[in-house]
C-alpha positions in Angstrom: 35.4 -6.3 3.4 34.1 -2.6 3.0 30.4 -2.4 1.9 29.4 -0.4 -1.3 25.9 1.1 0.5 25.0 1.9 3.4 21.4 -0.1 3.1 23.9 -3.9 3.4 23.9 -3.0 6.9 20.2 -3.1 7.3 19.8 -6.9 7.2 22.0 -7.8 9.8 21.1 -4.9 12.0 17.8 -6.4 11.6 18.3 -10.0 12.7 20.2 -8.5 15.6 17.3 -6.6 17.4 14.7 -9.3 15.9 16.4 -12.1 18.2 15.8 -9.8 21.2 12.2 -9.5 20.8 11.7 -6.4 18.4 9.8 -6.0 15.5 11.9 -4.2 13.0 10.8 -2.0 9.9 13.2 0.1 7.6 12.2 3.8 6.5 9.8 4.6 8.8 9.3 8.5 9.0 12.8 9.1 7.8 13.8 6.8 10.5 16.7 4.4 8.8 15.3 1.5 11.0 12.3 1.1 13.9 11.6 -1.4 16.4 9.1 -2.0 18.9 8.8 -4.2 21.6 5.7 -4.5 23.4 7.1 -4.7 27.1 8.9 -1.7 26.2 7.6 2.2 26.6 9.6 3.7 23.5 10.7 2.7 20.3 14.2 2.0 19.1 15.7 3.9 16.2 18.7 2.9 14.6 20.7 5.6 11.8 23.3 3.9 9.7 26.2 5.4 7.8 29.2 3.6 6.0 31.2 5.5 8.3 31.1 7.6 11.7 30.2 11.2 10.7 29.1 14.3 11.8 26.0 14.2 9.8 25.4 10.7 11.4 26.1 12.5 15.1 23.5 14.9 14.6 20.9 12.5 13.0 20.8 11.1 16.3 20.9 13.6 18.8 17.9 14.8 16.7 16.2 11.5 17.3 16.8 11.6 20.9 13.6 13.8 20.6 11.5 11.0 19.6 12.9 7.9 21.9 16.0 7.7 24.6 16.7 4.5 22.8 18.7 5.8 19.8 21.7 3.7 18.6 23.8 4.8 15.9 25.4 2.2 13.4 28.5 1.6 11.0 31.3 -0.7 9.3 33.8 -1.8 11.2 36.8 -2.0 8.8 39.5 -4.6 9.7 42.2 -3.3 8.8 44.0 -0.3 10.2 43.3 2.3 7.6 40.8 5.3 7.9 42.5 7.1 11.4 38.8 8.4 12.2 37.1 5.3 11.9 39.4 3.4 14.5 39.4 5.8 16.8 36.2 3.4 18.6 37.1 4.3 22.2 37.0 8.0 21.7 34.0 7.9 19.5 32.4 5.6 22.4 33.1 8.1 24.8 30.9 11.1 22.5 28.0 9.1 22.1 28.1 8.3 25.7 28.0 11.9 27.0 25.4 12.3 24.3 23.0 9.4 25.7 23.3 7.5 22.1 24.2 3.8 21.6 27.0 2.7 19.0 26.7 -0.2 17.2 29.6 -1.8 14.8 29.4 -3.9 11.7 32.5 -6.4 10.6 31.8 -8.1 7.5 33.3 -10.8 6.5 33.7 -13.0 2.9 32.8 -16.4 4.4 31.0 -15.8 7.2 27.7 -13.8 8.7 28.4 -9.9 9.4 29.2 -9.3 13.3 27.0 -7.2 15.0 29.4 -5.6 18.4 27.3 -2.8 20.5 30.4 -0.7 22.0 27.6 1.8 23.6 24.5 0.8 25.1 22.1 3.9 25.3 21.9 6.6 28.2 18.5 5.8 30.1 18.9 9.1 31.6 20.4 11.0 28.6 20.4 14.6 29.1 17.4 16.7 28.8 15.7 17.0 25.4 13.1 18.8 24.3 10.9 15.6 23.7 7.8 15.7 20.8 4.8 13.8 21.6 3.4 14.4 18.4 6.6 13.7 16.2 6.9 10.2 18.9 3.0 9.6 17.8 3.1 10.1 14.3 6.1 7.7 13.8 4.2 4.9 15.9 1.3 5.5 14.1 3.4 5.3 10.4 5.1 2.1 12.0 1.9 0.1 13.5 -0.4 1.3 10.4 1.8 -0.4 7.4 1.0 -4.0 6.7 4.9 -5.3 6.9 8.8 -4.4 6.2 8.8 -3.5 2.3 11.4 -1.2 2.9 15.1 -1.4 3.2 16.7 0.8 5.6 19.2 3.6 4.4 17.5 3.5 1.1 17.6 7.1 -0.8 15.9 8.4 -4.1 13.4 5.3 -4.4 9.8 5.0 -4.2 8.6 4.1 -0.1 6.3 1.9 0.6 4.1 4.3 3.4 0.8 3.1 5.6 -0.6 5.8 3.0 0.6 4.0 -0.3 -0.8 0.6 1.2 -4.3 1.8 1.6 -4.5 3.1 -1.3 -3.3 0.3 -3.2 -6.3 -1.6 -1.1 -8.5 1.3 -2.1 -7.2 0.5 -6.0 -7.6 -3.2 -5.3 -11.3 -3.0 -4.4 -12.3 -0.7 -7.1 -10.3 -3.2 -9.7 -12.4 -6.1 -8.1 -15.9 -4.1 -7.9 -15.9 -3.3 -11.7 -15.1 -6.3 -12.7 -18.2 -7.8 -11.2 -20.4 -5.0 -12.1 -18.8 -6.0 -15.2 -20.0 -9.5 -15.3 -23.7 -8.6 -13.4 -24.3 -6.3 -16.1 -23.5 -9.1 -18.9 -25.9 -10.9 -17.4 -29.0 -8.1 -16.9 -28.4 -7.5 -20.2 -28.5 -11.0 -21.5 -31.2 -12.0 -19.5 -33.3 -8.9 -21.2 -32.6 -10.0 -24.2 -33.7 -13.5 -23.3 -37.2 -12.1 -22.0 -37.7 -9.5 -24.7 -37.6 -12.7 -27.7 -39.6 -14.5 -25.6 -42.1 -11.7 -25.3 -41.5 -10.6 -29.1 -42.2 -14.7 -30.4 -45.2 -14.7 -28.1 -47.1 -11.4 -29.6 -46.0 -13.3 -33.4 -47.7 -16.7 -32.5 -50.7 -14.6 -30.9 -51.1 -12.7 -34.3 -50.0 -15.1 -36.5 -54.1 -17.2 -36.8 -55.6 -13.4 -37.7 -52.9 -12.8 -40.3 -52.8 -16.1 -42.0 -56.0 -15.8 -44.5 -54.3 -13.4 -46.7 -50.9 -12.6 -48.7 -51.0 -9.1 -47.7 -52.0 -10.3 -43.7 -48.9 -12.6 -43.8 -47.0 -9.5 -44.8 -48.3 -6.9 -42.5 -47.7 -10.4 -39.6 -43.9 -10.6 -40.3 -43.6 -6.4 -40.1 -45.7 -6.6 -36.4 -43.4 -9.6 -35.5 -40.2 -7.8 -36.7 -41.4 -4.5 -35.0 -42.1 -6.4 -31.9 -38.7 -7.6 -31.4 -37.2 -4.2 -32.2 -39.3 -2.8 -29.8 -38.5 -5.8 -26.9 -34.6 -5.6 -27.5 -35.2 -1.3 -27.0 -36.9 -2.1 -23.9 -34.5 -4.6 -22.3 -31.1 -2.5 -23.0 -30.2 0.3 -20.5 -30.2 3.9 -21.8 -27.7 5.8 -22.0 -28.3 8.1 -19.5 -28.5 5.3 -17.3 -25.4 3.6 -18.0 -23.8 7.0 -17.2 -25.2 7.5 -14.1 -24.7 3.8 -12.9 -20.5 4.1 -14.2 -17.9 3.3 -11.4 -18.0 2.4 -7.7 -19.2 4.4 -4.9 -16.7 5.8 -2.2 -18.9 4.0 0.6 -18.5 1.0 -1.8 -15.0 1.1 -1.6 -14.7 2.2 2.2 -16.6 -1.0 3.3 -14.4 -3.7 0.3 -11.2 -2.3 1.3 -11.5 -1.3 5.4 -10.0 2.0 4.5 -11.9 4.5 6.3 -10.8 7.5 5.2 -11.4 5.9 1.2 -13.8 8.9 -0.1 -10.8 11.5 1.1 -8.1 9.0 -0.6 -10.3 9.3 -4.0 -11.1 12.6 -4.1 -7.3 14.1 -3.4 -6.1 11.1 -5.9 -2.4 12.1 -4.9 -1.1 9.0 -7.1 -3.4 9.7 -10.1 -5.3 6.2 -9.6 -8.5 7.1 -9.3 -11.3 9.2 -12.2 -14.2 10.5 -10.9 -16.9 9.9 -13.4 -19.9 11.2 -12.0 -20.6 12.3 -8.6 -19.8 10.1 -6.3 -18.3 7.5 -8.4 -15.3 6.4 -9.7 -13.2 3.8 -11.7 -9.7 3.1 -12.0 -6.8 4.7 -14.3 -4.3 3.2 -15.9 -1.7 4.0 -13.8 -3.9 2.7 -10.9 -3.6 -0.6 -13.4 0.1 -0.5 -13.5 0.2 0.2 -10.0 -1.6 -3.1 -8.5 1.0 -4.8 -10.9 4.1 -3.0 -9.6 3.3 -3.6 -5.9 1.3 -7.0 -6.8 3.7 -8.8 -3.9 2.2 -6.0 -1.3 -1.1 -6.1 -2.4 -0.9 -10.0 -2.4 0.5 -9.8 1.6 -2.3 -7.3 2.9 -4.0 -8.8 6.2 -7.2 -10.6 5.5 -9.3 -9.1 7.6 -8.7 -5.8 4.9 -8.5 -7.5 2.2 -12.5 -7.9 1.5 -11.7 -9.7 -1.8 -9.6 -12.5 -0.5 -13.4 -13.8 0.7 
């Protein structure tokens, strides 16, 4: 049974390498799939095609640069047809002299997909240029993302990176923070308003005996007792200036809700369009930083807890 995309043979790929003690993530740094052991120096990197190519040949002697553990992976086809694709034992012997593993898929209608390694990779493959830094970056991509929301081989769709996930916790913690400034604010303000009738009903009763004698008294008593209130309900509310200055959430705010360090950075480039900076220093979140913590609600639901600040 020939498969339509070459992303169906991520999934078994996966449960292969998992039962041998890896941890596997798809898409990691252009990387099709990643695993890591921890009694193991280097990183295994799986490229998958449909079918054996020359483009698929020289995606992995270019990852040969980043680990010697490099296998390269592709349908098996039953049936006889495809001259190119059955020719296993000659295409065994080119990944050999290249140092790269080969690793066949048979599906099958009724039954789980076979996973057959025909190479194991070279330990000693021959000499490449290795790149620490490329090696680094691609460990640090793999161990900084919270889990596997990508599936491997996948083209022309939106990846979930370590970047995107912070800053959907950096989108989370603003969404939170504003909604209980939200609510304290409520409350200041009602509570003002609480304290300035008090204060307004105690100046009436105070003047209230000196006004009584006369009509024009009572009159000139409701105006003071009218004026007072004004006057309490002015000085309970917030100016305007101030409720300007005190709009949106503080990058050091954010940095210690979400655990994202470099969160001021993350805000002020705003490479998704999330965040608005509303003053100095402050921000709140955009609608699209709305729709985003709905789109990716089942990644922002499965951060760890020890980020996750408002999971507490």
């Amino acid at each position: 049974m020939a498969v339509r995309h070459e992303t169906e043979l991520y999934a078994p790929l996966k449960v292969f390498f998992e039962k041998q003690g890896y941890s596997i993530k798809g898409e990691v740094r252009t990387c099709d799939l990643v695993g890591i052991r921890e009694d193991l120096e280097h990183p295994l990197i799986v490229e998958m095609k449909k079918s054996f190519n020359l483009a698929l040949l020289l995606q992995g002697v270019e990852r040969l640069k980043l680990s010697p553990t490099v296998y390269l992976a592709v349908e098996r086809v039953r049936d006889k047809k495809g001259a190119v694709n059955q020719r296993w034992g000659e295409l065994s012997g080119l990944c050999r002299r290249l140092g790269l593993g080969l690793i066949t898929v048979v599906f099958y209608k009724t039954k789980a997909p076979l996973v057959e390694v025909l190479v194991e990779p070279d330990e000693t493959p021959p000499a490449q240029r290795s790149n620490k830094r490329r090696r680094e970056r691609l460990l640090y991509e793999f161990r900084e993302r919270s889990g596997d929301y990508n599936t491997g081989g996948s083209t022309r769709v939106k990846l979930v990176t370590a970047y995107r996930e912070k800053a959907l916790r950096v989108a989370l913690s603003l969404q939170a923070a504003e909604a209980e400034a939200a609510v304290a604010a409520e409350k200041a303000a009602a509570k003002a308003s609480l304290a300035a009738g008090k204060r307004a009903a105690a100046s009436t009763a105070a003047q209230a005996p000196a006004l009584s004698s006369a009509p024009e008294g009572r009159a000139a008593g409701d105006t003071a007792a009218r004026e007072a209130a004004a006057a309490g309900t002015r000085s309970g509310a917030p100016s305007a200036a101030s409720s300007a200055r005190s709009a949106g959430i503080t990058p050091a705010e954010l940095r210690k809700r979400s655990g994202v360090p470099n969160a001021a950075a993350m805000l002020q480039h705003n490479y998704y369009g999330w965040f608005h900076r509303v003053s100095r220093g402050r921000y709140t979140l955009t609608p699209a930083g709305q729709a985003a913590l709905v789109e990716y609600a089942a990644i922002t639901g499965g951060v760890p807890r020890e980020h996750n600040h408002l999971s507490n």
